[in-house]
VMD Tcl script that builds the backbone (N, CA, C; Angstrom):
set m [mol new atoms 249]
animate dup $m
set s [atomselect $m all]
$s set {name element resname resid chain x y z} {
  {N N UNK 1 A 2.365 4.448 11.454}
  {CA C UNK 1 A 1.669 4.599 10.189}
  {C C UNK 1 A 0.225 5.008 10.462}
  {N N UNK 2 A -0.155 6.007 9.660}
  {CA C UNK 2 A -1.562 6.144 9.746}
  {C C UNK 2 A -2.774 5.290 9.121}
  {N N UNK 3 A -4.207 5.502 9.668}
  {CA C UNK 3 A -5.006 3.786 9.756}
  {C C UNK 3 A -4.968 4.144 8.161}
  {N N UNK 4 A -4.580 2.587 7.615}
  {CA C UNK 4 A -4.791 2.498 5.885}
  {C C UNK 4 A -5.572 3.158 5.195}
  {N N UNK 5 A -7.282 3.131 5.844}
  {CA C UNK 5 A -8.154 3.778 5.388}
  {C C UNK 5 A -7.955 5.033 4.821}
  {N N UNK 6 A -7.436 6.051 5.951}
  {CA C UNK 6 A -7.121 7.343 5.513}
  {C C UNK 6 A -6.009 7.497 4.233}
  {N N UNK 7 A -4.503 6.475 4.708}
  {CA C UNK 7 A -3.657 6.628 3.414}
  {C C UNK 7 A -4.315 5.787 2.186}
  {N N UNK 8 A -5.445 5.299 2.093}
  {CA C UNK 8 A -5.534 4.633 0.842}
  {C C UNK 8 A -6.380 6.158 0.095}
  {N N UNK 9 A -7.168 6.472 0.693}
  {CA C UNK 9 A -8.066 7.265 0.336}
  {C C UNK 9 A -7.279 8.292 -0.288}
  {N N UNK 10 A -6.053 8.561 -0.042}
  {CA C UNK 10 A -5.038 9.421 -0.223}
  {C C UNK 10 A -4.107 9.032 -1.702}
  {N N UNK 11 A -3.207 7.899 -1.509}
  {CA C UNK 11 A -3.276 7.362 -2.653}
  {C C UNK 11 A -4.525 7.169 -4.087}
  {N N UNK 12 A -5.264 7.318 -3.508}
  {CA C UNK 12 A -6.587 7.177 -4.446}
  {C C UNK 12 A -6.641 8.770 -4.807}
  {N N UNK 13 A -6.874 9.672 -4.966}
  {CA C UNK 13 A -7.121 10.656 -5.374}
  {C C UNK 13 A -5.626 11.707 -5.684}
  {N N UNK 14 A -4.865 11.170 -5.458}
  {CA C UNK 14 A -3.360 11.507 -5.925}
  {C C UNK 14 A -3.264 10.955 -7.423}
  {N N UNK 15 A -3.956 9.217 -7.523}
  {CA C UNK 15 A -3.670 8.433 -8.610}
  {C C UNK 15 A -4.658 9.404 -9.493}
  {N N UNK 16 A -6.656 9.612 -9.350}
  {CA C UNK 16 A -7.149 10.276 -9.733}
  {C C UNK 16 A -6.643 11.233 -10.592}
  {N N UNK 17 A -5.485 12.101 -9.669}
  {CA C UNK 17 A -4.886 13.709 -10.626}
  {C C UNK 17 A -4.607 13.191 -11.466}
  {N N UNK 18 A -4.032 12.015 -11.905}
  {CA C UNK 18 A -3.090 12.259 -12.982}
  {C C UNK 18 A -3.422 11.925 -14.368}
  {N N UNK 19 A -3.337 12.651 -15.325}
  {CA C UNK 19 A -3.707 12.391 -16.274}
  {C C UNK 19 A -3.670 11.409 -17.663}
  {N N UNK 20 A -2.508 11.007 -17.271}
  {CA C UNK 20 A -2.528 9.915 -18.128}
  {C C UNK 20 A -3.389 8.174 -17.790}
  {N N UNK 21 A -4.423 8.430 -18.747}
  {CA C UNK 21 A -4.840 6.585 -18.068}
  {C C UNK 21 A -3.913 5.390 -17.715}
  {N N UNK 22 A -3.220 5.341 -18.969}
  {CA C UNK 22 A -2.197 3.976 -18.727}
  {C C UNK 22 A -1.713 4.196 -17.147}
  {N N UNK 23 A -1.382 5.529 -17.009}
  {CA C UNK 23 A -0.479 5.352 -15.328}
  {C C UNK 23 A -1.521 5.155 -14.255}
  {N N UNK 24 A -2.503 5.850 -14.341}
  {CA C UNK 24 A -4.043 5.857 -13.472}
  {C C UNK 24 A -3.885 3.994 -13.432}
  {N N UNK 25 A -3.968 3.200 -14.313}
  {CA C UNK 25 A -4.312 2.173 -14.392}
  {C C UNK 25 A -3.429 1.066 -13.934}
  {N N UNK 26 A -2.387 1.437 -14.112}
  {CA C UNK 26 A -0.787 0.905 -13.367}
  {C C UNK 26 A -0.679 1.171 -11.676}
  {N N UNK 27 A -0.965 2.110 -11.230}
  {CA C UNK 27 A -1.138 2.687 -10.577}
  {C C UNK 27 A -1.653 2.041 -9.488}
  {N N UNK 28 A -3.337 1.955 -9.855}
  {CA C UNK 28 A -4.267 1.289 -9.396}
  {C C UNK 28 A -3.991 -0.140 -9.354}
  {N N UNK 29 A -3.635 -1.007 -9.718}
  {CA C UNK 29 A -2.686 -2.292 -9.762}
  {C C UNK 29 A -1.761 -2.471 -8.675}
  {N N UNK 30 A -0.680 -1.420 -8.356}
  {CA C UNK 30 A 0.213 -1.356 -7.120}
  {C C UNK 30 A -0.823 -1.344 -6.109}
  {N N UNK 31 A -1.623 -0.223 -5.756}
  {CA C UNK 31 A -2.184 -0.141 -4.769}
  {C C UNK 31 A -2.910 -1.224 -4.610}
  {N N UNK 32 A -4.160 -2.285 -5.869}
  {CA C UNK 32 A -4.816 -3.305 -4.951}
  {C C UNK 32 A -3.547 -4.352 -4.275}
  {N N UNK 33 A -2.405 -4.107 -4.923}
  {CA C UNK 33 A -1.396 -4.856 -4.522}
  {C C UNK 33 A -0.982 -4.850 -2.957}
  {N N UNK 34 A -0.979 -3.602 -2.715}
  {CA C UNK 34 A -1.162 -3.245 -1.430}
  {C C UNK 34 A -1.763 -3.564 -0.435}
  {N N UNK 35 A -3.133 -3.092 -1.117}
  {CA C UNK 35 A -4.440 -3.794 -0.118}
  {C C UNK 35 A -4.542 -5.175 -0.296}
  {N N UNK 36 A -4.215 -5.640 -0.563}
  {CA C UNK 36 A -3.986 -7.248 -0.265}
  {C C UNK 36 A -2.880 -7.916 0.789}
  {N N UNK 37 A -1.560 -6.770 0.926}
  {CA C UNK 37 A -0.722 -7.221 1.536}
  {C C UNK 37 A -1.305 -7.077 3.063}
  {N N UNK 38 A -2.097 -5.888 3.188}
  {CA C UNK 38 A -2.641 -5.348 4.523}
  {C C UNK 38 A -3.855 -5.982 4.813}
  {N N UNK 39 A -4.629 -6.514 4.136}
  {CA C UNK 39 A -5.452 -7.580 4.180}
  {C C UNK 39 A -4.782 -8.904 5.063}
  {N N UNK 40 A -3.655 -9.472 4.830}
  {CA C UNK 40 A -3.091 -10.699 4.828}
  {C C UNK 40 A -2.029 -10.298 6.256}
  {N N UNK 41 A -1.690 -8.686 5.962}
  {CA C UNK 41 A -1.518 -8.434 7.865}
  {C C UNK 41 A -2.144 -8.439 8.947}
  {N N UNK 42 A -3.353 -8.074 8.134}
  {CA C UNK 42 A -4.655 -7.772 9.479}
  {C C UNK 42 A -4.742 -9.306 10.034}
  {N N UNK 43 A -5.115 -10.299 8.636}
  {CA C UNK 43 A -4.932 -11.782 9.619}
  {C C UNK 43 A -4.087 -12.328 10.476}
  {N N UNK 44 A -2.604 -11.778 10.148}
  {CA C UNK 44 A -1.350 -12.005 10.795}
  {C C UNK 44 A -1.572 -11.197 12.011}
  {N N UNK 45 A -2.247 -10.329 12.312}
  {CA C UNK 45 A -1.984 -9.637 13.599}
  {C C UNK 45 A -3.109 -10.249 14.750}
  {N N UNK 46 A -4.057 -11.225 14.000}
  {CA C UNK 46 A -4.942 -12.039 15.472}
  {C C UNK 46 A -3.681 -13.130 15.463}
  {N N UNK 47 A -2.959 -13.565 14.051}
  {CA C UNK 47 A -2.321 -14.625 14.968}
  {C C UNK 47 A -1.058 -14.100 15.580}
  {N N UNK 48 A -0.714 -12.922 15.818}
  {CA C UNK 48 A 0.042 -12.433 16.950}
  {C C UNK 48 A -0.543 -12.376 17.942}
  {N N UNK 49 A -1.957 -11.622 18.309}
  {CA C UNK 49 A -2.182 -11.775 19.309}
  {C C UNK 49 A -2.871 -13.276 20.037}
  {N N UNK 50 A -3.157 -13.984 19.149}
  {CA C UNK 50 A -3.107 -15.421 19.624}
  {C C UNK 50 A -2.158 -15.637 20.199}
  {N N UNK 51 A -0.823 -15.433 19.610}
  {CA C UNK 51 A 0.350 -16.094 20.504}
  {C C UNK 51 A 1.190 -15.218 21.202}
  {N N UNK 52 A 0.705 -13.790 21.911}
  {CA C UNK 52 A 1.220 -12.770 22.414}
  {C C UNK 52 A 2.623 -12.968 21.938}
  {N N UNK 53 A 2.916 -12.377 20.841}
  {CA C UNK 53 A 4.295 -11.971 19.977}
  {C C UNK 53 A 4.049 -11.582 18.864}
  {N N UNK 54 A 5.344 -10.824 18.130}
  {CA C UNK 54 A 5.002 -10.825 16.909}
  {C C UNK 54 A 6.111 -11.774 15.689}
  {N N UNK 55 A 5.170 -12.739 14.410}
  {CA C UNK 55 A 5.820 -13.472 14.180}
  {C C UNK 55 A 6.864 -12.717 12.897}
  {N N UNK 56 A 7.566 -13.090 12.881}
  {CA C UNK 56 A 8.681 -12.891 11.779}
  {C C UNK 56 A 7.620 -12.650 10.039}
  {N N UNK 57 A 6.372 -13.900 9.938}
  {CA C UNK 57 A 5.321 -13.128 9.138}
  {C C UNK 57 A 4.516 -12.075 8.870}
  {N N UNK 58 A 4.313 -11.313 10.437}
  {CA C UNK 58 A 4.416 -10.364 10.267}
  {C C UNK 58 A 5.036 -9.084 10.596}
  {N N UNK 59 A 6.454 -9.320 10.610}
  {CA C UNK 59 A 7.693 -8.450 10.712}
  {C C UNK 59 A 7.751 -8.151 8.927}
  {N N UNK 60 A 7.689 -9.467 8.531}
  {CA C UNK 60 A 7.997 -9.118 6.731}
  {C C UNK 60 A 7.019 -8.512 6.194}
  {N N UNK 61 A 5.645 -9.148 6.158}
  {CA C UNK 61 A 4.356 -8.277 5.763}
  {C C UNK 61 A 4.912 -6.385 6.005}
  {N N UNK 62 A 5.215 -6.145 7.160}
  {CA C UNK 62 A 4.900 -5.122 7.557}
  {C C UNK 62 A 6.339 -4.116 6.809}
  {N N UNK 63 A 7.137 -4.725 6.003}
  {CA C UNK 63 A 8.633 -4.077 5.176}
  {C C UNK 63 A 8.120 -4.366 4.029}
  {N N UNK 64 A 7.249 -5.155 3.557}
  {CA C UNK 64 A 6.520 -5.552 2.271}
  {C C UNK 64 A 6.015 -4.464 1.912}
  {N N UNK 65 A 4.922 -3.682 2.800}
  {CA C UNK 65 A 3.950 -3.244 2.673}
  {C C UNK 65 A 4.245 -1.737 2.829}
  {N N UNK 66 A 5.708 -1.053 3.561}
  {CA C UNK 66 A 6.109 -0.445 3.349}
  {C C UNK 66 A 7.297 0.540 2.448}
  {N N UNK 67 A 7.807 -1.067 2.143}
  {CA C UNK 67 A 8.462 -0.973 0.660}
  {C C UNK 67 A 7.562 -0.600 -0.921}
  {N N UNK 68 A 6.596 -1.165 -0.609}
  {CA C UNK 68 A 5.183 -0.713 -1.857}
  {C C UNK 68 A 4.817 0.485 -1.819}
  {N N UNK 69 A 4.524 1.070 -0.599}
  {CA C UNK 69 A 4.022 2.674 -0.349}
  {C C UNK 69 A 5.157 3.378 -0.451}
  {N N UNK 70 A 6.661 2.979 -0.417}
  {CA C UNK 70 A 7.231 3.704 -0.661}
  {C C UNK 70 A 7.522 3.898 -2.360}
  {N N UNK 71 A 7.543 2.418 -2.910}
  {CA C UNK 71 A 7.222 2.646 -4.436}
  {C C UNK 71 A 6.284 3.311 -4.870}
  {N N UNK 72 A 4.866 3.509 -4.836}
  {CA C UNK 72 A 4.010 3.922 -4.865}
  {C C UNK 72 A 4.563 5.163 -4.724}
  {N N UNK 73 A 4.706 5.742 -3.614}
  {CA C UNK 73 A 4.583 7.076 -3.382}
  {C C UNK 73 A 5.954 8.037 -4.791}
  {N N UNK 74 A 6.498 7.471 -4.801}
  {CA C UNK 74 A 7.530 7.299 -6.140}
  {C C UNK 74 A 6.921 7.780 -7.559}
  {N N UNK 75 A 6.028 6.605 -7.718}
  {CA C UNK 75 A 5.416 6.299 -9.181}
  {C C UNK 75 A 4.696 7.067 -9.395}
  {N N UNK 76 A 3.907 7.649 -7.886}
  {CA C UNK 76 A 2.620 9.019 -8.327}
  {C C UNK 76 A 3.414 10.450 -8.995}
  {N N UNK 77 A 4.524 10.275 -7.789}
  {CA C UNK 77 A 5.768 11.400 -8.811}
  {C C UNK 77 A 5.760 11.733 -9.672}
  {N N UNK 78 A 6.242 10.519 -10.323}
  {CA C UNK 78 A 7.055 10.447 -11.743}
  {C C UNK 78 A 5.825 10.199 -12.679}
  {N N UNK 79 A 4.613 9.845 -12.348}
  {CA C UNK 79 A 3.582 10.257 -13.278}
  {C C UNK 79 A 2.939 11.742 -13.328}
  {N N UNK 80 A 2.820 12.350 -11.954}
  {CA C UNK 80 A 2.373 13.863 -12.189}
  {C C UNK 80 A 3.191 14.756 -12.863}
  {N N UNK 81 A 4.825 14.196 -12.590}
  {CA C UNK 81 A 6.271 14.838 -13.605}
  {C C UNK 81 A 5.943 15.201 -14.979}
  {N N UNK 82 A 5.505 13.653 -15.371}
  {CA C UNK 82 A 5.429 13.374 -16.417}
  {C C UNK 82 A 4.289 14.395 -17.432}
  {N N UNK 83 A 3.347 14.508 -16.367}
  {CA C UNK 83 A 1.988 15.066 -17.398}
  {C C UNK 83 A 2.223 16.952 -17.526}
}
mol reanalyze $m
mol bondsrecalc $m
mol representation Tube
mol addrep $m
């Protein structure tokens, strides 16, 4: 995966195009959703490397967080479809 930074920035100006607010605003909702999950990985990944492994918390974080971007990447779709 590429560093979040770059795909958020990306998601962010995809959401931008689209013209309808309500979806802009829905939108924006998934994604802080996001950045919270990757927030709560980044902590999970000192306590991997605390315990040289990786824990099953963040095996799931990391299908969480790619299950969302894959919704996401979905929803920007079907809102640019839409307009």
């Amino acid at each position: 995966m590429d560093d979040w930074s770059t795909v958020s920035f990306t998601f962010k100006n995809q959401i931008l195009g689209l013209q309808s607010p309500k979806a802009r605003r829905d939108l924006n909702k998934i994604l802080d959703g996001i950045y919270d999950l990757v927030n709560n990985l980044s902590k999970e990944e000192v306590e991997c490397r605390r315990l040289h492994k990786q824990t099953a918390k963040h095996q799931e974080l990391i299908a969480k967080i790619n299950e969302r971007i894959e919704f996401l990447e979905q929803m920007i779709t079907f809102g640019a479809l839409a307009t």
